[in-house]
PAZAPA-4460 file (N, C-alpha, C; in steps of 0.05 Angstrom, whole numbers, plus 32768, in hexadecimal, padded with zeros to 4 digits):
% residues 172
    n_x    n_y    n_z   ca_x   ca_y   ca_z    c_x    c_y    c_z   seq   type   mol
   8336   81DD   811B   833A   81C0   8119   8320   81B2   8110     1      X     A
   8326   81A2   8107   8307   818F   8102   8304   8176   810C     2      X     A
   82E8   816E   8121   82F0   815C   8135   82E5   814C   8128     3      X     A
   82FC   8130   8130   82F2   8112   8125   82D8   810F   8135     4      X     A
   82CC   8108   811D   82AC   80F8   8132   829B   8111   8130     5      X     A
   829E   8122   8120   8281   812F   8117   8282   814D   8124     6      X     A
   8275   8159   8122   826A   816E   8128   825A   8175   813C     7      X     A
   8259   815B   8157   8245   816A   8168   824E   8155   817D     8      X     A
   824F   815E   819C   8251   8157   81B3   8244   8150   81C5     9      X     A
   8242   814F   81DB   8231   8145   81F3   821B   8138   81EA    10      X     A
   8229   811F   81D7   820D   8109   81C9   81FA   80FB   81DF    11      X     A
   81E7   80F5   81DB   81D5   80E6   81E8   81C2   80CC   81E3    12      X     A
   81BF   80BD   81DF   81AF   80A2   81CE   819E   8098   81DF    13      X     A
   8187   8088   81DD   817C   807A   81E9   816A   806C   81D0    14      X     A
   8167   804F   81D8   8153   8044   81C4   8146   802C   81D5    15      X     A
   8133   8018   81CC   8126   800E   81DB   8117   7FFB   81BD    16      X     A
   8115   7FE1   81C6   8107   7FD8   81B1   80FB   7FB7   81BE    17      X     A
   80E8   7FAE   81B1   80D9   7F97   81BF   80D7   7F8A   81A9    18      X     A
   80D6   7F6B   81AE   80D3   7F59   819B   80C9   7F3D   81AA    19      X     A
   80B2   7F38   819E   80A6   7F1D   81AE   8093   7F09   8198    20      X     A
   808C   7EF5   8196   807B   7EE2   8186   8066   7EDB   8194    21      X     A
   8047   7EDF   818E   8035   7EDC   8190   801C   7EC4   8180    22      X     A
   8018   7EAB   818C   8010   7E95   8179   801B   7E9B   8158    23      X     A
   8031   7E9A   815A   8041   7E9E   813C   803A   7EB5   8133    24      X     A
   8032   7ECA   8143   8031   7EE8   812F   804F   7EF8   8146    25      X     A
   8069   7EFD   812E   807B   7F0C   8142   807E   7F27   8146    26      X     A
   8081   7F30   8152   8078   7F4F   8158   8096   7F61   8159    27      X     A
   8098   7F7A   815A   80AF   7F7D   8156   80A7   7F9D   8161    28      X     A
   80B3   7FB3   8171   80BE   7FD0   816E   80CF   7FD8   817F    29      X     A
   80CF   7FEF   8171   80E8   7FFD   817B   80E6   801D   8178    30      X     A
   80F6   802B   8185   80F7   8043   8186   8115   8051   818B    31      X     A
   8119   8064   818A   813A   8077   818D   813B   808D   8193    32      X     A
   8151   8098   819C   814D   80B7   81A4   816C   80C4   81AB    33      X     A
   816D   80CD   8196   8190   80E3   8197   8189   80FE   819B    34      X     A
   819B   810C   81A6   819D   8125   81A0   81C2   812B   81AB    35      X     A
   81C5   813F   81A4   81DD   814F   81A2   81E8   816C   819C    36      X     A
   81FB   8174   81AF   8200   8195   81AE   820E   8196   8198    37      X     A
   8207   81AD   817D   821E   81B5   816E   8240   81B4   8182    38      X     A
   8252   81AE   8175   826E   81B5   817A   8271   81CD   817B    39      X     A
   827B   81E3   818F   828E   81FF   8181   82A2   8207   8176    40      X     A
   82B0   81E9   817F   82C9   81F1   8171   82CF   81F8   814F    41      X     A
   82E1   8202   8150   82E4   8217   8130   82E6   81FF   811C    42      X     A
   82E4   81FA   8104   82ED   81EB   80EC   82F3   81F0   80D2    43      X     A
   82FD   81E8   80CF   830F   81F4   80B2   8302   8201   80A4    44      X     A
   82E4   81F9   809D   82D5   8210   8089   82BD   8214   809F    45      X     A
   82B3   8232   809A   82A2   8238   80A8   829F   8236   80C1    46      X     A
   828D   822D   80D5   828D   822C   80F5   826F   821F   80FE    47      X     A
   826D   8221   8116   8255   8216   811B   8250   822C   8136    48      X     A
   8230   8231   8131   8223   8240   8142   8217   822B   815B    49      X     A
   820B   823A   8175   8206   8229   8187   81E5   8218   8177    50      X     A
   81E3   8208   817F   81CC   81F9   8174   81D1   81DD   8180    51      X     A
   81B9   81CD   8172   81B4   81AD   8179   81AE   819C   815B    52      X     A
   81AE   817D   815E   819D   8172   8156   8193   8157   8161    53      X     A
   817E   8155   8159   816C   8143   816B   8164   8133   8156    54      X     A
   8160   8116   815B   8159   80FF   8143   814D   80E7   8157    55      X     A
   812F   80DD   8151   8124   80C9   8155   8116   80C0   8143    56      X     A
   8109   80A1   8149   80FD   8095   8137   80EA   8083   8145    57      X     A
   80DF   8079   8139   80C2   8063   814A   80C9   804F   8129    58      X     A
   80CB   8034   8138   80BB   8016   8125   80AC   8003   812B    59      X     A
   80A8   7FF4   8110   809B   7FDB   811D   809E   7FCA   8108    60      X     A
   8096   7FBA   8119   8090   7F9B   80FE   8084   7F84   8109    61      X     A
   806C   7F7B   80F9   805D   7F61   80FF   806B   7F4C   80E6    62      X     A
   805D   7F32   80EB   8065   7F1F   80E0   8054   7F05   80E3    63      X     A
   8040   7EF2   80CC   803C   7EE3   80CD   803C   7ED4   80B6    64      X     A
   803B   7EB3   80BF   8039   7EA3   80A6   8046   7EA9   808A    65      X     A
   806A   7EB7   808E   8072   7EB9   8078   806D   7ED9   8077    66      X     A
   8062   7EEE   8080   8056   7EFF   8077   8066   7F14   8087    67      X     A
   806D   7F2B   8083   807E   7F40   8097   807C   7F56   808A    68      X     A
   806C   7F69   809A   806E   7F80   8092   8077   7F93   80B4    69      X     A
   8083   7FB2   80A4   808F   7FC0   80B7   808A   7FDE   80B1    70      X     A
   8096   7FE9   80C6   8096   800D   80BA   80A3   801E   80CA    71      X     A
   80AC   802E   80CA   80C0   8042   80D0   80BB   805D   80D4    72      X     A
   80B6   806E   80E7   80BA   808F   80E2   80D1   8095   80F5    73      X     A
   80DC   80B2   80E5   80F3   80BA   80F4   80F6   80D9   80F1    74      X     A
   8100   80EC   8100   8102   8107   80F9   811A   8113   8116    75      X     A
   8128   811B   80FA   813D   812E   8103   813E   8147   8105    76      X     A
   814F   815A   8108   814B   8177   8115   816F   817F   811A    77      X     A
   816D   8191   810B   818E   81A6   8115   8184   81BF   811E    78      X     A
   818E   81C8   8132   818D   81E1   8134   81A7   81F4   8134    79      X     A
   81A8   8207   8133   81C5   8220   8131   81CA   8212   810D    80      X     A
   81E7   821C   8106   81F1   8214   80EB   8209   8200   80EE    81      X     A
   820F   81EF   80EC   8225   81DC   80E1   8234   81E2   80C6    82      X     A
   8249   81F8   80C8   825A   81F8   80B6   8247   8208   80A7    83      X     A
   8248   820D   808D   8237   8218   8085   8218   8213   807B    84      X     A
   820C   81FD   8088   81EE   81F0   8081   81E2   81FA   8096    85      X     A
   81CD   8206   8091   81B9   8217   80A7   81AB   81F7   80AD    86      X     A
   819B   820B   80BC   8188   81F9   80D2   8174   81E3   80C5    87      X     A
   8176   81CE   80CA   815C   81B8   80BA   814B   81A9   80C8    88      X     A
   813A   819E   80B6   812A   818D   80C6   811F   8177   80B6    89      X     A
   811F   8161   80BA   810D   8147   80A2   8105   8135   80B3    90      X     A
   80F0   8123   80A5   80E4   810F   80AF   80DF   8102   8096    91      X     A
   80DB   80DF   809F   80DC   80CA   8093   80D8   80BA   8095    92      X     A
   80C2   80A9   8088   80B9   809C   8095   80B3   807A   8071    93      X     A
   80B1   806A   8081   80BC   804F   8072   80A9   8039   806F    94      X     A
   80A0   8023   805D   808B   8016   8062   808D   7FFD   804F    95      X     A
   809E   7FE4   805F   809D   7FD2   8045   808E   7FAF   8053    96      X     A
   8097   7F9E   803A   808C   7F87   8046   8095   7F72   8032    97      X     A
   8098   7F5D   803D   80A4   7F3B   803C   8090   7F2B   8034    98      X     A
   808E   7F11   8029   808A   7EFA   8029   809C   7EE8   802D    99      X     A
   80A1   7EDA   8039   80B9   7EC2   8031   80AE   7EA5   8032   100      X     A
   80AE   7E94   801D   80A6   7E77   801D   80C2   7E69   8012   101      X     A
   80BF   7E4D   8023   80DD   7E3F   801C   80F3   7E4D   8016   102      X     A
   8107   7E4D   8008   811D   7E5D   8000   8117   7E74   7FF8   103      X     A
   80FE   7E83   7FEA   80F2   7E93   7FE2   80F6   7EA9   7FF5   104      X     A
   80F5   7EC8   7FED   80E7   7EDF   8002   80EB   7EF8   7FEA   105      X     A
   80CA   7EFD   7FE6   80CC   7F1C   7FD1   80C3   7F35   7FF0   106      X     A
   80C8   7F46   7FE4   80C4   7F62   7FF1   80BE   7F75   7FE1   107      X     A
   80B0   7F8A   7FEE   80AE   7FAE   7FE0   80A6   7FBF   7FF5   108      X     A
   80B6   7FCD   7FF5   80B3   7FE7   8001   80B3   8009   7FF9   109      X     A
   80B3   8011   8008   80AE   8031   7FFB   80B7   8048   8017   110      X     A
   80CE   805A   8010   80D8   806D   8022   80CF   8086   8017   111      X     A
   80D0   809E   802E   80C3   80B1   801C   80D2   80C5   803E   112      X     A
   80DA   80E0   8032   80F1   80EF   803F   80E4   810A   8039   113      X     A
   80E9   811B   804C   80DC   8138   804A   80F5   8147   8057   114      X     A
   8114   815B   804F   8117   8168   805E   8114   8184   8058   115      X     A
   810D   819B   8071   810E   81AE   8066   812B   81BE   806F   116      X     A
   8132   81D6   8061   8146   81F2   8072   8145   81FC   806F   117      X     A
   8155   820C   8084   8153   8228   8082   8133   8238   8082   118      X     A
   811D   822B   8084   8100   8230   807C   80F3   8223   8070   119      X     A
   80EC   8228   805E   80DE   8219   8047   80EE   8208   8038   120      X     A
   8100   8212   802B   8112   8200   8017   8114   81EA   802C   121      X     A
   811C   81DA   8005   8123   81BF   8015   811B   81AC   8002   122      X     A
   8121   8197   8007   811C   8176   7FF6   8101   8162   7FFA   123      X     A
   80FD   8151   7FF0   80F3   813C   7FF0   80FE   8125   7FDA   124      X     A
   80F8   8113   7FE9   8103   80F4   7FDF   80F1   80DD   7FE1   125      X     A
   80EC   80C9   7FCA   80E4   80BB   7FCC   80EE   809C   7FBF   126      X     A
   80EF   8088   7FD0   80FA   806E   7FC4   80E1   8051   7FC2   127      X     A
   80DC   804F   7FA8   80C4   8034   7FB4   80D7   8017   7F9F   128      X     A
   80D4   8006   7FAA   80E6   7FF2   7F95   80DA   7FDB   7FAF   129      X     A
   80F4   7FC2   7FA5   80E2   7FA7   7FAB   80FC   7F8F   7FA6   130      X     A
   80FB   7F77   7FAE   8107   7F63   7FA8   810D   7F4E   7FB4   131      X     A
   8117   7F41   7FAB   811A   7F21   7FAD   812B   7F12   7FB5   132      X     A
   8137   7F03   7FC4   814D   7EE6   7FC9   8140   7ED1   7FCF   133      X     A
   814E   7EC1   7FC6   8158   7EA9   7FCA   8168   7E9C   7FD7   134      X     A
   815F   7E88   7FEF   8179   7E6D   7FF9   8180   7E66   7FE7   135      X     A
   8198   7E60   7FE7   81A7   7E4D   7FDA   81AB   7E35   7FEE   136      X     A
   81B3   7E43   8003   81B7   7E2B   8015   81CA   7E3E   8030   137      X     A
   81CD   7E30   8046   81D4   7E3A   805E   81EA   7E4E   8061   138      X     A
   81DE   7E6E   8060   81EF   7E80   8060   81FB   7E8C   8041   139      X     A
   81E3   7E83   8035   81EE   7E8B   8012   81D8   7E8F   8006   140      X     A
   81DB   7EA9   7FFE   81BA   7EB7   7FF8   81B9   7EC6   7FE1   141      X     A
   81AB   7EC6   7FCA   81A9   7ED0   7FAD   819C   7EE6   7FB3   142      X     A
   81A6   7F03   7FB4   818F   7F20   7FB2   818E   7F2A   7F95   143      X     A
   8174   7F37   7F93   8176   7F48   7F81   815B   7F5B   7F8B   144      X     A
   815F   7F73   7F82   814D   7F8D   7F82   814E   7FA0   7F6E   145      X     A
   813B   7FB1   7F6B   813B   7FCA   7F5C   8129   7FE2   7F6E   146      X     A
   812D   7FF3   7F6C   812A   800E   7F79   811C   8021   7F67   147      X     A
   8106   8035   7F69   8106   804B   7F58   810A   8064   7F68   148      X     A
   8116   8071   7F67   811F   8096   7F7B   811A   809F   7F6C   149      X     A
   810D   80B7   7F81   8104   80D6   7F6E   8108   80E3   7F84   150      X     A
   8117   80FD   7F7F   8127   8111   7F91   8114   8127   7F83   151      X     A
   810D   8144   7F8C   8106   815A   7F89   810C   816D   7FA1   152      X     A
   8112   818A   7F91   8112   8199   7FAD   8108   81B8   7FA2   153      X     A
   80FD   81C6   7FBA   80F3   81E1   7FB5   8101   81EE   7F9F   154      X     A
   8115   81EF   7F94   8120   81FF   7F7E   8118   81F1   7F5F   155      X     A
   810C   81DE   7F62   8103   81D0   7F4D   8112   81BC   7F3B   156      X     A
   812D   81B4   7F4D   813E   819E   7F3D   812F   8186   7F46   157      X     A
   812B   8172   7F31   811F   8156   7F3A   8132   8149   7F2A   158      X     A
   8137   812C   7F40   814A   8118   7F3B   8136   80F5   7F31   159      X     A
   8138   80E4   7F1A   8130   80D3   7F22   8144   80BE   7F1E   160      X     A
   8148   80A7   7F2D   8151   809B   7F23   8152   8072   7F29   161      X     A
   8159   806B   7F23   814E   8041   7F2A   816B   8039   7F2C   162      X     A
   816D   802E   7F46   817E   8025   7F57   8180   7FFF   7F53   163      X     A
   818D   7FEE   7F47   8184   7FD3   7F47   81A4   7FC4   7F50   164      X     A
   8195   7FA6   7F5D   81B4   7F9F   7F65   81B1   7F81   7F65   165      X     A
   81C1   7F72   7F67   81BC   7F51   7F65   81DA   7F4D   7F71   166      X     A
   81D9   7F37   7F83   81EC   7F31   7F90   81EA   7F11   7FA2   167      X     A
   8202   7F0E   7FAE   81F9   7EF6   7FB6   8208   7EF8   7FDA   168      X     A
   81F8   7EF6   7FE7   81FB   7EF8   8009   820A   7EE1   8014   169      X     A
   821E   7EE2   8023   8227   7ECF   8036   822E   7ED7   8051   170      X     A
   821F   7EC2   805E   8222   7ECB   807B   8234   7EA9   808A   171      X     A
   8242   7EB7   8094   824F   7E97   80AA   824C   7E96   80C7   172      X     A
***
């Protein structure tokens, strides 16, 4: 059978995060922490061996006078096999930043991903791009961005490619 809701059981979460303002500098973190038993039960292709995986992360973010920057690390972990994908492991970690004046707010950031399997093999990823909105007015917001990705992995396939989007936000 193949069970709704994934591949792994006796989940666990915990996260924790703080946020306070300091003479107008706001402060911000946080942290998380999953783990979970592979499933045994059988599934239509392949099976799963006894194993785990485990996923946390640490952030943050300051902020002044218009100004916000933040950052991110996180790393995951499988153990045993899930169906037929052996054992992995990646980490990732993230680093961008704001201005916003009047209706105004530009940004750029940059993500960057390491996983390995099975041993050595394995991927890396990288995304750095940036962008912009606009108020229009209360709950109506003009976006636009562009992205550049570059994917590579131990076998020597490399991916690049620019991700761009423009749109307009409404919130009520």
């Amino acid at each position: 059978l193949v069970r709704e809701g994934g591949t792994h059981k006796n989940i666990f979460a915990a996260a924790a995060n703080y946020s306070n303002t300091f003479n107008n500098i706001s402060v911000m973190f946080g942290a998380g922490f999953e783990t979970g038993k592979n499933a045994t039960e059988s599934l239509l292709v392949g099976g799963v061996t006894a194993g785990r995986r485990t996923d946390w992360n640490v952030g943050g973010r300051l902020g002044y006078a218009g100004f916000t920057v933040g950052g991110n690390y996180s790393r995951a972990k499988q153990t045993g096999t899930v169906l037929t994908v052996a054992p992995w492991k990646s980490r990732t970690w993230q680093v961008g930043g704001t201005y916003g004046t009047g209706p105004w707010t530009v940004g750029a950031g940059m993500l960057q991903s390491k996983t390995l399997t099975g041993g050595a093999a394995g991927f890396k990823y990288r995304r750095i791009g940036g962008g912009v909105t606009y108020a229009l007015g209360t709950g109506v917001t003009l976006i636009g961005d562009v992205n550049f990705e570059k994917q590579y992995n131990s076998g020597g396939l490399n991916d690049k490619g620019v991700i761009g989007g423009v749109g307009i936000l409404a919130a009520f």
